[in-house]
C-alpha positions in Angstrom: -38.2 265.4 72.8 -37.5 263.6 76.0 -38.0 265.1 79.5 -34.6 264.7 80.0 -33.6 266.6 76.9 -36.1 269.7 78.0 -34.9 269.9 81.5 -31.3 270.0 80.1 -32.1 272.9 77.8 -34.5 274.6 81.1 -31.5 274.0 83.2 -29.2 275.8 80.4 -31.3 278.7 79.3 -32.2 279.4 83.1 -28.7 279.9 84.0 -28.0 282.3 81.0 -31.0 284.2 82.1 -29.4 284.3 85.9 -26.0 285.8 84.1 -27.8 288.0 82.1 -30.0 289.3 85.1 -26.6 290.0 87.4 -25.5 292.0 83.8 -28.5 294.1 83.3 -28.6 294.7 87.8 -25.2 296.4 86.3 -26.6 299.0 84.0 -29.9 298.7 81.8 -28.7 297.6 78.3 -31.8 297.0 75.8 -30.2 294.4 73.9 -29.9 292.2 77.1 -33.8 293.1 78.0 -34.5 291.5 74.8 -32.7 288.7 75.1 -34.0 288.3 78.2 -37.6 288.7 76.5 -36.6 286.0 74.2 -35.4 283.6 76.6 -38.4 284.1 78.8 -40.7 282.9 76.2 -38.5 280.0 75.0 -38.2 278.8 78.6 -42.4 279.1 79.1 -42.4 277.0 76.0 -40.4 274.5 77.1 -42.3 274.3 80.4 -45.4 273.7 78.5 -43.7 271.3 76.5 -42.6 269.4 79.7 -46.2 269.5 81.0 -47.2 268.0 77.8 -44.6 265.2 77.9 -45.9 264.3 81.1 -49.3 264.0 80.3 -48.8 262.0 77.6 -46.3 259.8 79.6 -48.8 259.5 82.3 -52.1 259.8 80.9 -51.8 258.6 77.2 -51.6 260.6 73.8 -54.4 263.1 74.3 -56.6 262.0 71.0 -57.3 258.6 72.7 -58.2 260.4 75.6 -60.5 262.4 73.7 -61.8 259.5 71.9 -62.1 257.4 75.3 -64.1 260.4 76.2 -66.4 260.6 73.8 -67.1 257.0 74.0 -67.6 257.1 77.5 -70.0 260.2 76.7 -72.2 258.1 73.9 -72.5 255.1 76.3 -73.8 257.2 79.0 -76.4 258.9 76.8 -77.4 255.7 75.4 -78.2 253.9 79.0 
């Protein structure tokens, strides 16, 4: 997924979350609590997957860094 594509759905999901906040400031309703669970979670996820994308955009796919590392590491030791 493209950064673009997650902020689209972070943009989305955040302004159904706003709605359904202004309906539940109305009059508690459990079925919009747990939708609002649910969209919470789904909208962490996404966050995370954003951070990821970054990285990876920025920094490389993180088993080469781990492998750069490690190489790094054994050279180290050996000197």
């Amino acid at each position: 997924m493209t950064i673009d594509g997650i902020q689209k759905q972070i943009a989305e999901l955040s302004e159904r979350r706003s709605g359904l906040w202004r309906r539940l400031a109305e009059g508690h309703d459990g079925e919009i609590a747990r939708e609002l669970k649910a969209l919470d979670a789904e909208l962490a996820r996404l966050y995370d997957a954003q951070r990821a994308t970054r990285a990876r955009m920025r920094f490389g796919d993180r088993s080469e860094i781990v492998a750069r590392a490690r190489m790094e590491e054994r050279l180290e030791r050996a000197a």
